[in-house]
Structures are given as C-alpha cells and as structure tokens.
C-alpha positions as CSV (number, residue, x, y, z in Angstrom):
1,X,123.4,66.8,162.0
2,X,124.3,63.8,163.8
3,X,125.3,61.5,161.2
4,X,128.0,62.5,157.8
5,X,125.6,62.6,155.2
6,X,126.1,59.7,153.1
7,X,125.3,57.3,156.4
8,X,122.2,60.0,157.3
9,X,121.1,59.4,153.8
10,X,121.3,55.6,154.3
11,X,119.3,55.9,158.1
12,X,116.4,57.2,156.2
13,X,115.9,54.8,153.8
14,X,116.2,52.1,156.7
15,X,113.9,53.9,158.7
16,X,110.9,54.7,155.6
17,X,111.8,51.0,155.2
18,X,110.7,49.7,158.8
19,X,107.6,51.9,158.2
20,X,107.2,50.2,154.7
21,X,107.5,46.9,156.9
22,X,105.7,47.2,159.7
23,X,102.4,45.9,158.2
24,X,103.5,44.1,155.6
25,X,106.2,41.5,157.1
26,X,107.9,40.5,160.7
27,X,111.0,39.7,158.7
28,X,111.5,43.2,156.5
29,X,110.9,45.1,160.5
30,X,113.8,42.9,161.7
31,X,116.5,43.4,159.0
32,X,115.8,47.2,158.6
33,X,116.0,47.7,162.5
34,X,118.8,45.0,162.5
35,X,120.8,47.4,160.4
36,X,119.6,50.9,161.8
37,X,120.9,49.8,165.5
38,X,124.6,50.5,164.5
39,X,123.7,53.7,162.9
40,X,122.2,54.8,165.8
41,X,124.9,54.0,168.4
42,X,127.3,55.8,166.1
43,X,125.1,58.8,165.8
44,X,125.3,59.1,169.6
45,X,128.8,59.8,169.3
46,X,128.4,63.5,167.5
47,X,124.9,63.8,169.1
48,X,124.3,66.4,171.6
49,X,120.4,66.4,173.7
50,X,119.7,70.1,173.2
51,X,120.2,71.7,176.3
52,X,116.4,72.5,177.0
53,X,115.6,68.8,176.4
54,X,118.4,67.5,178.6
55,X,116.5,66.8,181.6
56,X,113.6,65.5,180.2
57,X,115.1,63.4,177.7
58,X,117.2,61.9,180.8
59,X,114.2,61.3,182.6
60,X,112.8,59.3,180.1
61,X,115.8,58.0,179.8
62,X,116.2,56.8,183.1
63,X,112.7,55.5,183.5
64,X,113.0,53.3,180.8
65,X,116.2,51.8,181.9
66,X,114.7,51.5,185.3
67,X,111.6,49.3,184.0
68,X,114.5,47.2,182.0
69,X,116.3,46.9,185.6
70,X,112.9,45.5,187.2
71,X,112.5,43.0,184.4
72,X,115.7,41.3,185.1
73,X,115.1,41.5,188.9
74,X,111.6,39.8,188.4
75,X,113.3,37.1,186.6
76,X,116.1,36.5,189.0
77,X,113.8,36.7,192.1
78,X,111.8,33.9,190.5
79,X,114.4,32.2,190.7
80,X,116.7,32.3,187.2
81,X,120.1,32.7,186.6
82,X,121.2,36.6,185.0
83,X,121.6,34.8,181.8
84,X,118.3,33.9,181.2
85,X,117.0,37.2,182.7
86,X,118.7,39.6,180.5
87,X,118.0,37.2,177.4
88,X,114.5,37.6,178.0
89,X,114.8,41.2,178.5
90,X,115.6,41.2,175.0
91,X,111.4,39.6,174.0
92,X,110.4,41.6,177.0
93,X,111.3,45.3,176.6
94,X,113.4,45.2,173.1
95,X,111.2,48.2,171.8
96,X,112.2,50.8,174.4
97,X,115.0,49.9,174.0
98,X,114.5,50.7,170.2
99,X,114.0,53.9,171.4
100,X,117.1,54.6,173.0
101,X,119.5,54.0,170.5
102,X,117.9,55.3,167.4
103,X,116.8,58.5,169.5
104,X,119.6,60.9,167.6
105,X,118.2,59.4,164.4
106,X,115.2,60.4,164.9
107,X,116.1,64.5,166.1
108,X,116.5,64.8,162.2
109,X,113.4,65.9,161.2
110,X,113.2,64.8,157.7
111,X,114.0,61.2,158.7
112,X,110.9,61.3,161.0
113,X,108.7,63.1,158.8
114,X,109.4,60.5,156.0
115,X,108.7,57.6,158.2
116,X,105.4,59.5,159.5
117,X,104.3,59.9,156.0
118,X,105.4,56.7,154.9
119,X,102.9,54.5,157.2
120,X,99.8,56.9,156.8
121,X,100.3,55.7,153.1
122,X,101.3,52.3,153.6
123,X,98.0,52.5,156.0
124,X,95.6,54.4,153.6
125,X,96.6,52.0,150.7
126,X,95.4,48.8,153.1
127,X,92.3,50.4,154.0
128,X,91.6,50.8,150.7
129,X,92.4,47.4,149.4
130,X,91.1,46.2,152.0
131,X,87.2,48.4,151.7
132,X,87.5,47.3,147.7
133,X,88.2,43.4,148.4
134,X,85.2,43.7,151.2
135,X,83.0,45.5,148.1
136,X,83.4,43.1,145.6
137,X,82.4,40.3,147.9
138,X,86.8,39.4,148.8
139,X,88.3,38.2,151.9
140,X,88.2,41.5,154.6
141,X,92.2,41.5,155.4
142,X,94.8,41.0,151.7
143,X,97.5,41.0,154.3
144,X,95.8,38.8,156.8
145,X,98.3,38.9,159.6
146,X,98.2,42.6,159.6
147,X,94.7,43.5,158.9
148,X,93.6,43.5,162.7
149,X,96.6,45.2,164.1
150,X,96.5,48.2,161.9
151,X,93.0,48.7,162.7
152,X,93.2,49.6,166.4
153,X,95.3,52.9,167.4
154,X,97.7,52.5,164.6
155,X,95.1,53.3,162.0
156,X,93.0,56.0,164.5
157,X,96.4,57.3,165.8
158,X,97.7,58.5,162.2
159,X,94.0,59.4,161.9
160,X,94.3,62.4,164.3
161,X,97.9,63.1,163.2
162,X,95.8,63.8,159.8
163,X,93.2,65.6,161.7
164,X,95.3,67.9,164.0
165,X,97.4,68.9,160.3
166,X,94.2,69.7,158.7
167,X,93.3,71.8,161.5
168,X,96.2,73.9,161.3
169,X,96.3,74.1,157.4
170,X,92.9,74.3,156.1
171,X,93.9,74.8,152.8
172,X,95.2,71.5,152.4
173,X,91.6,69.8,153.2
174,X,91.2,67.4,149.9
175,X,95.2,66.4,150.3
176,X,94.6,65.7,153.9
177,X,90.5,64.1,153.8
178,X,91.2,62.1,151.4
179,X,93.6,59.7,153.1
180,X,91.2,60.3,156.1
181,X,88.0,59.5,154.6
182,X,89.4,56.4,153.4
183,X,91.0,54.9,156.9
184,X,87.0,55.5,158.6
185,X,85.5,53.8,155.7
186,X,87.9,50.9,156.1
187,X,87.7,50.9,159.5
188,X,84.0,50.7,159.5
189,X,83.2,49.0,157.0
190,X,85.7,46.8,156.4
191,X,87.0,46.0,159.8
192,X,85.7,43.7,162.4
193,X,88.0,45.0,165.2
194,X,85.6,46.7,168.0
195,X,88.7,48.0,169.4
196,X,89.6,50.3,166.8
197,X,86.0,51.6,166.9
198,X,86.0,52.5,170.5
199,X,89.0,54.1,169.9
200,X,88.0,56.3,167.4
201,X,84.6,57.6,169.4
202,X,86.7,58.0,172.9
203,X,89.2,59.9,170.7
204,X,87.6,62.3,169.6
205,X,86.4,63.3,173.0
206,X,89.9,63.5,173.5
207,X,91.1,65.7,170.2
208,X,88.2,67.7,171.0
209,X,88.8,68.6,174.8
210,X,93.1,69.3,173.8
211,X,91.8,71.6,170.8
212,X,88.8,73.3,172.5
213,X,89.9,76.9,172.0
214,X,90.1,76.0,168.4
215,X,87.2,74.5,168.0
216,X,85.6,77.2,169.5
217,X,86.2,79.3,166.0
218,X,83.1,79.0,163.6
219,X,85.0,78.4,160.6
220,X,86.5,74.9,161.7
221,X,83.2,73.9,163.4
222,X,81.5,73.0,160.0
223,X,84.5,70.4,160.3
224,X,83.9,68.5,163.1
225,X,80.1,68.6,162.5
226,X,81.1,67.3,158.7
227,X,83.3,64.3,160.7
228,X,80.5,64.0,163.3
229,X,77.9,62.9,160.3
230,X,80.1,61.0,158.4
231,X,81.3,58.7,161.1
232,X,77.9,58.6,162.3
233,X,76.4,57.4,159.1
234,X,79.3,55.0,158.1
235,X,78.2,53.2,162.3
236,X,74.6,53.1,160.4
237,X,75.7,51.2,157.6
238,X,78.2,48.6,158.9
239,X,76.8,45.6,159.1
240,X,79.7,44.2,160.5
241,X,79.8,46.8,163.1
242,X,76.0,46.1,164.3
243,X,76.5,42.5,164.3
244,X,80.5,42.7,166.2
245,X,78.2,44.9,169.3
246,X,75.9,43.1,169.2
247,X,78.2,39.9,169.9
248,X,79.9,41.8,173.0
249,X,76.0,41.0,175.0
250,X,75.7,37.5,173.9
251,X,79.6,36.5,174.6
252,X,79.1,37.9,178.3
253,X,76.1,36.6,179.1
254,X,77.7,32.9,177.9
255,X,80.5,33.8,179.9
256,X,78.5,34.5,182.7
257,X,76.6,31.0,182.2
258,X,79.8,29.2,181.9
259,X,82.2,26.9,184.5
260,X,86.4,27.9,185.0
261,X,87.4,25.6,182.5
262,X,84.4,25.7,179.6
263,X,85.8,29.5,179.8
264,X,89.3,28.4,178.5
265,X,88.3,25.7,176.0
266,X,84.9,27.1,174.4
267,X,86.8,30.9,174.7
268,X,84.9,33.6,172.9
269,X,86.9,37.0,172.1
270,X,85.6,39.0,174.6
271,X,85.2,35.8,176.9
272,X,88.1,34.7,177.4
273,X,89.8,38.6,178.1
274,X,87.4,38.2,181.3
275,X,88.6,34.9,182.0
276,X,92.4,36.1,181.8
277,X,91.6,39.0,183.8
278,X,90.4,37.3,186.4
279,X,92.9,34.6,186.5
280,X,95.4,37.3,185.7
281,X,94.1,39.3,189.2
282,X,95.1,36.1,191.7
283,X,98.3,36.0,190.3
284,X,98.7,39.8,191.0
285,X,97.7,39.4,194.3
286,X,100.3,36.5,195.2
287,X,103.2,38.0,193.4
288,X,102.7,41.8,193.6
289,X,105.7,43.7,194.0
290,X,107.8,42.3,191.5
291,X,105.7,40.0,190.0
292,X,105.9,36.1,188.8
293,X,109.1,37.2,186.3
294,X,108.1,36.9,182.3
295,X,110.1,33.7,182.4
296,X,107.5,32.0,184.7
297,X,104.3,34.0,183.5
298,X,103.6,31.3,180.9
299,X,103.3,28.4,183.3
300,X,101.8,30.4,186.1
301,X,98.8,31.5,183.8
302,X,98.1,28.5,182.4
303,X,98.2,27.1,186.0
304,X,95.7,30.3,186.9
305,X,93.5,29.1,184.2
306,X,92.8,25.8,185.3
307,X,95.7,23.8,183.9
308,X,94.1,22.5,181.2
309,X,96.5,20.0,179.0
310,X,96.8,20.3,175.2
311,X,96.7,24.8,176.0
312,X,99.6,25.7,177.3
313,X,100.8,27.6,174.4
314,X,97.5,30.3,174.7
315,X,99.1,31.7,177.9
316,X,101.4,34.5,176.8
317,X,99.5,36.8,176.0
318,X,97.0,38.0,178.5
319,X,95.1,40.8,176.4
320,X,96.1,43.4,178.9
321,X,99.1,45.2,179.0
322,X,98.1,46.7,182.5
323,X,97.6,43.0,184.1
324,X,100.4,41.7,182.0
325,X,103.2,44.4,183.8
326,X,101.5,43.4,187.2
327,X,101.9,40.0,186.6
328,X,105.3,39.9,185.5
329,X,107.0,42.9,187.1
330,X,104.8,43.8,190.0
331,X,103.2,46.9,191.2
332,X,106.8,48.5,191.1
333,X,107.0,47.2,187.2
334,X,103.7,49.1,186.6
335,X,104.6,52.0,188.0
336,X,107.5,52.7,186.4
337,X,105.6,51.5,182.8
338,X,103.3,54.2,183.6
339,X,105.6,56.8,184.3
340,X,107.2,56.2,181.5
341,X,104.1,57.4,180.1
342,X,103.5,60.6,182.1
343,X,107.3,61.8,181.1
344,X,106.5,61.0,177.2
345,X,103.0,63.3,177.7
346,X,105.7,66.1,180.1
347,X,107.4,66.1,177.0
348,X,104.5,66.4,174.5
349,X,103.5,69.4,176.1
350,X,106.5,71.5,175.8
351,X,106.5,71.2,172.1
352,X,106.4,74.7,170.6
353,X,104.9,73.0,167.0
354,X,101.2,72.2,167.8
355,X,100.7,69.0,165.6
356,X,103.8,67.5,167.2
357,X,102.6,68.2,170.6
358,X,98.6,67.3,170.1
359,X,99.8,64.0,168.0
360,X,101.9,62.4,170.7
361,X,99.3,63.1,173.3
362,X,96.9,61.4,170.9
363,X,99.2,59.0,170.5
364,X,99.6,58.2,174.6
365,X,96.0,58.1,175.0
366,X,94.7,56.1,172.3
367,X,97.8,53.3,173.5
368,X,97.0,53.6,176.9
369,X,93.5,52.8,176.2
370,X,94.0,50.1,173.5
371,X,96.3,48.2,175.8
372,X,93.3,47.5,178.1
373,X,92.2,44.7,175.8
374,X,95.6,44.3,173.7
375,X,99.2,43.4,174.9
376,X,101.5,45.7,172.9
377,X,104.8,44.0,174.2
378,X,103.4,40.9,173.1
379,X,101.6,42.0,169.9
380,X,104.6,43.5,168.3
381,X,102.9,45.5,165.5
382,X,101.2,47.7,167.6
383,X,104.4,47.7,170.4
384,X,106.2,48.7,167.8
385,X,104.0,51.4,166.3
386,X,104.0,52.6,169.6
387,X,107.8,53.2,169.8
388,X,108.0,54.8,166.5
389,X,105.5,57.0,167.2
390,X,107.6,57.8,170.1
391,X,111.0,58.8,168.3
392,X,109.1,60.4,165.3
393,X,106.8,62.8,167.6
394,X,109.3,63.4,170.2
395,X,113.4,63.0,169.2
396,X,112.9,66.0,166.4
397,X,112.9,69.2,168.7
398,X,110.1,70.5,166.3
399,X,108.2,68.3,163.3
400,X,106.5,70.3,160.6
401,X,104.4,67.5,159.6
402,X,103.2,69.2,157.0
403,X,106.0,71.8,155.9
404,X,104.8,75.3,155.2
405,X,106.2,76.2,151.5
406,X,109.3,78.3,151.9
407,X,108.4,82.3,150.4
C-alpha cells in the first residue's frame, strides 16, 4: 500500500473524479489533478518499484525526463532565458509529467480499475445522449466542447478494453456488449469525426493480429463475425459517414486547385492539415535537430504559412503530433517521444494479465495513429486520455479489469 488508508481512500475519489472530468469540464481535470499531485509525491515516499519492474519503469522514467530536458534546450537555443523555457515546459510536456508523480497511485489496482470503469461509463452515457439527441432530430454533441475529442481513440480505445475483457470472460457478454454496442452506434451514427472511424477499422486489424491464436477457436469466431456485420451495417446506414468520405475527395481536390494563401484563409478540415504539413516540413528542414523551440513555434508557423495578418492565433496547433515534436524539438525531440513509446509497448508485453497487456498495446497504437491528424499535447483531452491510460494500464503490476468473483 503506498498511501495510509484514509489519504488512499481520498486518491481514488480524486482520481474517479478526473475521469468524471475529463469530458465534461477543463476546470473539474485541473482541481482534481491539482489536488492528487501532493498525494502522489507523498506516496513516493513509502513506494517501492517492484524489483522486476525496476528497470523498466526507470527507463521510462528516464526517457521521459530526457524529452523534458530537450524541450528546455530547444527553448534556450532559440534564444530564451531558462525561465521562460522551463515555464513553458509546464504547457509543453505537463502530462508526462502527470505520469511521473501519480505513478505509485496508480500501482493500487483498485484506484486504476475505478478510473478505467469510470470513463467507459462517463463515455457510454455520452454516446448515448448523444445517438438520442441525433434521433429526435437534436444538436449531435450535449457537451459540445467534448463531443469530438471523445470520439477519436478515447472512445475506440475503451472500445477494445471492452472487447479484449469480453474475450476473456464470455460469460459476461450482455454486461460487456451493451456499453459496446452503444459507443459504435454513437460513433457512427452520431459522430462526424472521420478519425475515430478510421481508427476503429485499422484497429481491429490490429486486435485481431495481437489475439490471432484466440481467434483461431471456433467458439469466439461467431464474435468477431457478429462485430464484423454490425459495424458493417451501421457504415451503410450513416448518412453522416457517407457524406464526411465523401468530403475528404472534394476538400483535396479544392486544395489541389488552390494558391499558399486561399489554403490558410478558405481552410477546409482536411485542407488545411495538408497546408500545415507542408509548411510544417520547411520548418523541419531549417531547424532539425532541436527544432524552432515551442516558444517560437507560433510565430514561425504563421510565418511558414504565408504570414497572413488577422491569423496568427490558428498557428499552435499543427494537427500532427509527429510534425509538431520535429518542429519544436527536432529530430532528437522525436526520437526520444517515440521511444518513449516503444518502452510503454516493452512494458505492455511483460504483463502476465492479458487484458492489461493487449489494452495498452491498443492503446499505443490507436494514439500513435490518431496523432497523425491530431496534436494530443495541444488537444488536452485526448493528451490527457493518453496519460491516464498510461498509469491505469501500466503502474498496477497486474489489472483485473474485470475481477473474477472470489470462490
């Protein structure tokens, strides 16, 4: 235990809290984390890495202090003061850092399995609302600010959690569909956000590859055929789904047709994420090893995108997590990012429990993927998703997601 447990007891109502939060309001994610922060530095004073984990979990560790080093050097090479740099390391990399001090937290596995349960409800109950407003002819998002940010890999990550449990406890299949049938029906039909749907497809190439040997047995093949089908004929009813494609063809081709700076002030979604990439590429190649510093990314991206006054304010956030480390950290920046990465999936696959394990490496790839047309360190939702999935998957040395009932 790394807490007494009148404190512990208090840590996992702050933590269910921040899961309660994290769709609902910015403000409710800041005061529960604002107040978990001391509870974790004092939990690292009884807390003891389990000697197995020790080198690993000092690995990752190491590499994310490492990226947090690069982010001040990129600053300070661009010219700031150490001030300013390790200020902004705060807006920059403040969710790692998350993870290092509520990491003993987190190795108590009913905290984490609270939190885990708490957002696939807090996610289900959306997507529900959200299918019902869209039914009876309502707006498509009741929280609006949220609606598109839980509908990318925070919806289709706790999706496979759902799906890897009801792989290994088939008896629980109505308890476990249910809140799965509902997040694809939302997400289809409800949801405009492409991302979440290419997610879901590419993903379950993915679950099926890491679960092969399983899926293999005939009895849980009427499963994934029964999946198949339904996702299949939810694509053939979405309107919205036909018509958001659809739109991918006609916002290229009007990109295609279009000058440097009619890209930037006529923008369409996918449109202006080539624009940015390109613009995002020169800067890359005349700052690569450490990059133009976060501090200066602003400026110089607005500058890469023709300078046009009256936008300024659209540069800081490039759509692309992968050009937006390059940019402002370098090639030595995205390096480390992605190692951190590679130690998080190292870890993953040591886990003994199977839905731990499988989770987190769902988890990786359906990030690693989303942040291809999403910047998670600037789109804080999913940043922070991404974190929390993090400590719930990995602190606990084994997560019974769903806890076999004691004989």
């Amino acid at each position: 235990m790394t807490l007494p447990p009148l404190p512990l007891k208090l840590a996992q109502w702050l933590a269910v809290g921040v899961a309660l939060s994290l769709l609902t309001t910015v403000a409710g994610i800041n005061i529960f984390v604002l107040f978990l922060l001391p509870l974790g530095a004092w939990a690292w004073v009884n807390y003891k890495v389990d000697a197995a984990d020790k080198k690993d979990v000092s690995c990752l560790f190491g590499l994310i202090t490492a990226l947090c080093v690069v982010d001040v050097i990129s600053n300070l090479n661009a010219g700031h003061s150490l001030l300013p740099a390790v200020r902004s390391l705060l807006g920059d990399l403040r969710t790692f850092a998350f993870v290092l001090v509520l990491w003993p937290l987190f190795a108590y596995e009913k905290l984490s399995r609270q939190v885990m349960w708490t957002l696939i409800g807090v996610v289900t109950l959306i997507s529900l609302a959200d299918l019902v407003s869209v039914l009876l002819g309502g707006p498509t998002y009741i929280f609006i600010g949220s609606g598109a940010n839980m509908n990318g890999q925070i919806l289709v990550g706790l999706f496979f959690v759902l799906a890897q449990a009801l792989l290994n406890r088939p008896a629980l299949s109505w308890r476990l569909g249910m809140p799965m049938v509902i997040m694809v029906a939302g997400l289809f039909l409800a949801s405009e956000r492409r991302t979440g749907w290419v997610l879901l497809l590419a993903g379950f190439v993915v679950w099926a590859v890491l679960n092969r040997a399983r899926l293999g047995i005939n009895s849980h093949r009427k499963w994934i055929v029964g999946i198949v089908v339904a996702v299949v004929a939810l694509m053939g009813s979405s309107t919205k789904l036909h018509v958001r494609v659809a739109q991918v063809g006609s916002d290229v081709q009007l990109f295609m047709s279009q000058t440097t700076q009619e890209r930037v002030t006529k923008s369409t979604s996918v449109g202006i994420r080539m624009q940015y990439a390109l613009s995002a590429v020169d800067l890359v190649q005349q700052n690569g090893w450490l990059g133009v510093g976060s501090l200066n990314f602003r400026e110089a991206f607005w500058r890469a995108n023709g300078g046009v006054e009256g936008l300024e304010s659209q540069y800081s956030n490039p759509h692309n997590e992968y050009l937006y480390m390059l940019s402002t950290k370098g090639w030595i920046g995205l390096l480390l990012y992605l190692s951190v990465f590679a130690q998080v999936c190292r870890m993953a696959m040591k886990k003994a429990n199977e839905v731990q394990r499988i989770s987190m490496l769902m988890m990786v790839f359906l990030f690693l993927l989303s942040i291809t047309t999403n910047s998670m360190m600037t789109d804080m939702k999913e940043g922070h998703f991404a974190m929390l999935m993090m400590l719930v998957l990995l602190a606990p040395r084994e997560l019974n997601v769903v806890p076999k009932p004691s004989v």
